[in-house]
N, C-alpha and C positions, 0 to 999 in steps of 0.2 A: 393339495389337489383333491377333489371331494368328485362323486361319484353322483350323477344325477338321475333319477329314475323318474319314469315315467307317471303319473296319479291318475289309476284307475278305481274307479268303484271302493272310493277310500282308504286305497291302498297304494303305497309303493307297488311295481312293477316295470321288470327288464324287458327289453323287446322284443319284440320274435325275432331269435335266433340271435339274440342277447349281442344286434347291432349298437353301435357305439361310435359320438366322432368328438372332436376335442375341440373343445372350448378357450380362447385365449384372452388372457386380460387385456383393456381396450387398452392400455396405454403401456404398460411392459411389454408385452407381447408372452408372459409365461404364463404357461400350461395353468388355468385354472378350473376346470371341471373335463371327467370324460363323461358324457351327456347318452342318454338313451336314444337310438333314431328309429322311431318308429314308423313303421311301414302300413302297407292295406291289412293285414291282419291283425295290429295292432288297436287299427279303426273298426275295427268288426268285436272286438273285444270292447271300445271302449263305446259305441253305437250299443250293445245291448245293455250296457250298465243304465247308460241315459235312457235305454227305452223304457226296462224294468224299472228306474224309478221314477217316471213319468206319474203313474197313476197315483203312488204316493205325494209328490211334492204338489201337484197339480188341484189337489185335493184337499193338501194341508190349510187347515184355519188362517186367515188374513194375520191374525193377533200373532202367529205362530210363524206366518213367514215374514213377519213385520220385524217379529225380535230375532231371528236368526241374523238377516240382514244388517240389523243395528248389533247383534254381538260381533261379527265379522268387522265392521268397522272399528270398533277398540279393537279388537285381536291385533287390527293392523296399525293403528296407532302406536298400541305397545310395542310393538316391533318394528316402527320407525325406521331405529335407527340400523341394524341389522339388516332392512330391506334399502334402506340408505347406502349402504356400504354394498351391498351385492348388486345396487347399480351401477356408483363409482367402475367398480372393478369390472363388470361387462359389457358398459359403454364407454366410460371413460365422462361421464356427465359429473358435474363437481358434487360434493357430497349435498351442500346445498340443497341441488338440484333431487337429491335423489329424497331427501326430506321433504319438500315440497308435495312430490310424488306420491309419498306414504300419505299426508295432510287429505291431497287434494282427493285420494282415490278411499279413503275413507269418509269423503263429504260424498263422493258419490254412491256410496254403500248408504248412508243415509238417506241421501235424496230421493234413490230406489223403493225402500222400507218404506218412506213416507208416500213414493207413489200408490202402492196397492190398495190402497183408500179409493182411488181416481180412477181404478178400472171401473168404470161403467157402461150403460146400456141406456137403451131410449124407449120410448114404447111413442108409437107413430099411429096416426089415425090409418083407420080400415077404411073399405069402401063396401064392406060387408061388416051387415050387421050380426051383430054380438061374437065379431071376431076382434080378439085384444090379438095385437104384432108387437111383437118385442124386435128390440136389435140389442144382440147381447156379442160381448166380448168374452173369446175362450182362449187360454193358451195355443202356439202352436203344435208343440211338441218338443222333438228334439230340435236345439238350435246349434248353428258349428258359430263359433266367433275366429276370427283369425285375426291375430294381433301386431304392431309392429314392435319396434326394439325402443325410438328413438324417446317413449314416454312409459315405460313399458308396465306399470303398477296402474297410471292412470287409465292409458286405451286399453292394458289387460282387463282391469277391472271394467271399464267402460262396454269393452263387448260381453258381458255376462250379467251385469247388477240389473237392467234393467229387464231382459229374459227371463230370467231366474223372479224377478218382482211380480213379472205378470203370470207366472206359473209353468214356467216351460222348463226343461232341463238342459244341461250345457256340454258340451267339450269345446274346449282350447286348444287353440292351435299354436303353441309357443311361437313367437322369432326365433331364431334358429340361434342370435345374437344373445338372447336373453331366458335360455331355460333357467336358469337358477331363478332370477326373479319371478316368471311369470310362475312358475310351478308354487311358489309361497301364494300365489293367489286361490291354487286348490288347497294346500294345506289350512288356509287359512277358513276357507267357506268349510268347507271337511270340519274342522276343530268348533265352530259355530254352531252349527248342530243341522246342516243340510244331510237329506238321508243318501246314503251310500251311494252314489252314481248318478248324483245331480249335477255335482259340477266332474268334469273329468281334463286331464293337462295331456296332452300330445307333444314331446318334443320331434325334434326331426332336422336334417343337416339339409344344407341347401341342396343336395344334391338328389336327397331321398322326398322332400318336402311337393315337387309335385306330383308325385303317382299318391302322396297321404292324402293331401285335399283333394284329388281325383275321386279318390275311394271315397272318402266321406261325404262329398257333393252327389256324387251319385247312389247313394245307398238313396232307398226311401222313406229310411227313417225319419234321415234330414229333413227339416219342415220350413228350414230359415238358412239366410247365409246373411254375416255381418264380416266386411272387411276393411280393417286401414292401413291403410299402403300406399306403395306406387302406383299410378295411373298404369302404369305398363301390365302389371300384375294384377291388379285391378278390371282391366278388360279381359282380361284370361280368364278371371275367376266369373265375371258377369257373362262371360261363354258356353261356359260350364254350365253356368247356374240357369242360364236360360234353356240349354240343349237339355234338361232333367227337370222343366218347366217348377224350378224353385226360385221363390220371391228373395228378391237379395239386397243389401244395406249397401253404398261404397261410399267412404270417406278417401279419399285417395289425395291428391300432391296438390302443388298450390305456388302461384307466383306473383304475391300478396302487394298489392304498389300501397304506397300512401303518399296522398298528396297532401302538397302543400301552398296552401293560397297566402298570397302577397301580406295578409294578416292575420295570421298566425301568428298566436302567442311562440315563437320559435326555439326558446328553451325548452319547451314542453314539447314541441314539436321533434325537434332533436334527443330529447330524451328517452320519448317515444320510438324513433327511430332507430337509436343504440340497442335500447330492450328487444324491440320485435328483429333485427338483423342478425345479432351476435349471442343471444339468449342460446344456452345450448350448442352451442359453436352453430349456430343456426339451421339447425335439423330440427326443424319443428315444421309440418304442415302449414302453419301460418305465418310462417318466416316475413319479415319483410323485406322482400325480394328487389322492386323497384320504387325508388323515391322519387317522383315526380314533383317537381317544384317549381313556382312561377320565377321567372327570371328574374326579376326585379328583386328579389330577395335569395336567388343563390347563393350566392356568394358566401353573405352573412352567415346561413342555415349552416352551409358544410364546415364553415369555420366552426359550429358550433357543435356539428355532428365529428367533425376531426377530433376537436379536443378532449372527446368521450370517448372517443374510438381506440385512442393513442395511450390513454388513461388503464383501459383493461390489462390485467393480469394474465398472461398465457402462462401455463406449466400445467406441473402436476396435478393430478382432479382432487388428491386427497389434502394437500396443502390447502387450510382451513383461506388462505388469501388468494388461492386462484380463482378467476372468474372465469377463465375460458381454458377448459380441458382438451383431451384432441378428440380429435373426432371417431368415427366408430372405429375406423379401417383407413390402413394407409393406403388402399386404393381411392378411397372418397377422396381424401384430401387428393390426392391426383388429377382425380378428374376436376374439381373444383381448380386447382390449379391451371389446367386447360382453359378454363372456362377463362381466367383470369390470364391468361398470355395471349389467347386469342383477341380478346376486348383490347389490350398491349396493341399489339401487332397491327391492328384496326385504328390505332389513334387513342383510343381512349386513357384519361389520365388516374393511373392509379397513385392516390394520394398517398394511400399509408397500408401497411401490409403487402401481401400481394405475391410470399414465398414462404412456401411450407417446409417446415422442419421435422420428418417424418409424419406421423399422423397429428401434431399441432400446425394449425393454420390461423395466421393471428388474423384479428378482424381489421377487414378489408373493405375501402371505400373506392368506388371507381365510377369518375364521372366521364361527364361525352359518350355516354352510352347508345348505339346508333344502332338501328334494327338489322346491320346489317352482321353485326357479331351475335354470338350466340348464347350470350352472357343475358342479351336482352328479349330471350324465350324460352331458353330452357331453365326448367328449378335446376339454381344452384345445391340449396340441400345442405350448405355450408355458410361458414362465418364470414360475406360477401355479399354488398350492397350496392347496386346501382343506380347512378344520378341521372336525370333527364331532364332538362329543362321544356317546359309550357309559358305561354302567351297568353291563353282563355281559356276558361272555365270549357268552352268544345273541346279543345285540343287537349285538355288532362284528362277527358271520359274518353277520349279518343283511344288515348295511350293507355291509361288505365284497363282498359277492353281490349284492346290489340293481344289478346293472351288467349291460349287454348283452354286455360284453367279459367275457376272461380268461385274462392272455398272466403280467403276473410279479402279485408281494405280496409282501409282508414281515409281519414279527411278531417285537415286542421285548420280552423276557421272563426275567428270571433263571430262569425255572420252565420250564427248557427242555421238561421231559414235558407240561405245561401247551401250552403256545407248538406243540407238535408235534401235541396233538389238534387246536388249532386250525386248524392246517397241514392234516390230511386231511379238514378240511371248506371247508377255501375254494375257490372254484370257479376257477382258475386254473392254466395250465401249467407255472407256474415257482411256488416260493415259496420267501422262504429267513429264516431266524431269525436273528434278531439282525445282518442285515445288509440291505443298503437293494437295490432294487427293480429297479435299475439293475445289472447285473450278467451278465456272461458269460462262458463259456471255450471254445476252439473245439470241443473232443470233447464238450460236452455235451447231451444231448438238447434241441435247443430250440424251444418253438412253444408256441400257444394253443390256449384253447378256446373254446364260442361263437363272438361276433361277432369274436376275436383270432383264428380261423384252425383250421385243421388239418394233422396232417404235421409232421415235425420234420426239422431241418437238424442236424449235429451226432453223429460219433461213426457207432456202430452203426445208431442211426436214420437216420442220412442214406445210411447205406450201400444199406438197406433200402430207401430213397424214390426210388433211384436204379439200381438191377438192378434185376432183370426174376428173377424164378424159374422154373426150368423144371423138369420131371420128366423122367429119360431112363434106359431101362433097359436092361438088357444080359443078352440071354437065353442061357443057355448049355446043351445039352443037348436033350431032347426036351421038348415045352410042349403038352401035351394038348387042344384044342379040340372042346366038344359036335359041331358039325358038320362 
């Protein structure tokens, strides 16, 4: 059992009034961490570290926050396999999955470093003479990121690398799920050589966690709010953020369809399909949620999406041969369960899976999916996909769009110009052709629409969501005024 403190101002720290709540392994269920839970004073402590070293970091040489960023990224490399293993054990995601994690959130440490080259400015013509106008880009200040569980090294890392690139400072708002890992993400920037109270780690228990982000949304230090989440949580926090008139980020939920047209390469299609459904016991934001597929080639598809489906490994996350771990919490698989007795109960045929064995739920394919079960609008969240059959290219934008979400999509098509109209009519942030739903790169524009959020992380756009613009002119000469 290991004792998890808080990272302030580059240092370990207990919480006020040396609060405390217990962390359990996602898949045993034993005691593995007693966790800090940090309160509004905690945020007042960890608000002044980011403010004081505001002027520092903000200030620092490009060259100099260029290679901190890039040390950060080996540090985390190195440590792979360590931040590997402290995922397994606090999501229960396969060790795999938690290597990945370490890869991918160290390309985003990269990708960052290489942005601060791209912070730029423009200079715009005047309509007065011998006045130059700039438009320059400045940090905000202090930024809050708040993080989820279900990726937790990549979105931790993803709500700070590109803040911290464009010279702002940070506090983290751990998952309540994932303090051991997220907090390696301050020790890691920390050991890189960021100055003392750049980046800061807030853990906190679900039950303490909203009076924390209460307080730190409303202090006025806060200059920024970045959150990925629930849409439910999600609109709380854009409440917040609004009632304290601060600009806010949400990457929020998602109930990701891919269709599938009559020609379609369908191994690929199916393959696609396996990946983005059951990937993660399918708690991924971009889950593929609903498989819309022309009729004439039903059949065939699920035969081939069955054979995949059937083929996965459930058990243990640390057995190097499982592919599907359990899920975070034996209440998820519950309610996913629900989801899956209801669609039951409605008609619909559940081919394979379909009954959880504590917190494992094997993957689950369920066709005849009919709007009137609830399987076919709420995110499931979990390893459970739904079939729908379409007639025409209207009727799959139709279904495709019948969603409150719209974060990723797919669409599988030899008729790529085909596949491409369809593409600019789906109501989603992301979409991609001939390849599955589940899918990211760190430079790329990324975020939803509707009930999936607004704002984008990622590239040019994150650079944009995180400067400030300002206008500053320089008048040179005489400048004629009516009075």
């Amino acid at each position: 059992m290991q004792n998890a403190l808080l990272r302030i101002a580059g240092m370990d720290a207990a919480s006020s009034g040396e609060r405390t709540y217990d962390k359990h392994e996602s898949y045993t269920g034993d005691l593995l961490a007693r966790v800090s839970d940090a309160g509004p004073a905690d945020a007042l402590a960890a608000l002044a570290a980011a403010q004081a070293a505001f002027p520092i970091w903000s200030t620092t040489p490009l060259a100099q926050r260029r290679a901190c960023l890039w040390k950060a990224a080996d540090l985390l490399e190195a440590r792979a396999s360590d931040v590997a293993r402290t995922i397994t054990l606090e999501t229960g995601g396969t060790f795999g999955y938690g290597m990945f994690n370490a890869f991918f959130g160290a390309g985003m440490l990269r990708e960052a470093a290489a942005a601060v080259s791209h912070i730029q400015g423009d200079v715009i013509p005047s309509n007065h003479p011998g006045s130059l106008s700039l438009a320059v880009r400045q940090p905000l200040g202090v930024v809050l990121g708040i993080a989820p569980w279900n990726a937790p090294i990549i979105l931790g890392v993803r709500a700070v690398a590109m803040p911290l690139a464009c010279g702002n400072t940070m506090i983290l708002k751990a998952s309540e799920e994932t303090p051991l890992t997220q907090r390696l993400i301050g020790e890691i920037l920390d050991e890189a050589g960021l100055p003392k109270g750049a980046i800061n780690v807030l853990t906190s228990s679900r039950a303490e966690s909203p009076a924390l982000v209460e307080a730190l949304i409303a202090d006025p230090r806060v200059r920024h709010v970045n959150f990925t989440g629930s849409t439910q949580v999600g609109r709380s926090i854009a409440e917040k953020a609004a009632h304290y008139l601060k600009p806010v980020l949400l990457e929020l939920g998602g109930k990701a369809p891919q269709i599938v047209l009559e020609d379609a390469d369908l191994d690929e299609a199916a393959a696609a399909a396996s990946f983005g459904a059951f990937m993660h016991q399918g708690q991924i934001c971009m889950s593929t949620e609903k498989l819309l597929v022309q009729a004439s080639v039903r059949a065939e598809f699920v035969a081939k999406l069955l054979a995949k489906a059937k083929a996965l490994k459930v058990g243990d996350p640390f057995d190097p041969t499982t592919q599907i771990g359990p899920m975070i919490r034996v209440d998820a698989a519950e309610r996913v369960q629900g989801l899956v007795d209801d669609a039951r109960q409605r008609g619909a045929a559940v081919h394979c899976g379909g009954s959880r064995r504590g917190a494992l739920f094997p993957p689950t394919v369920v066709d005849d999916v009919t709007r009137d079960m609830l399987l076919y609008s709420q995110e499931s969240f979990g390893p459970v996909v739904a079939v729908i059959p379409f007639t025409s290219d209207d009727e799959a934008v139709a279904l495709a769009n019948d969603t409150e979400y719209g974060l990723s999509s797919a669409i599988f098509s030899r008729n790529i110009e085909r596949a491409y109209a369809l593409a600019m009519r789906i109501e989603s942030g992301i979409c991609h052709i001939n390849s599955s739903t589940v899918d990211d790169e760190p430079q790329m524009p990324f975020g939803g629409v509707k009930a999936s959020g607004f704002g984008r992380f990622g590239g040019q756009a994150a650079i944009d969501q995180f400067t400030q613009q300002r206008w500053i002119t320089i008048q040179s000469g005489h400048r004629h005024y009516p009075i």
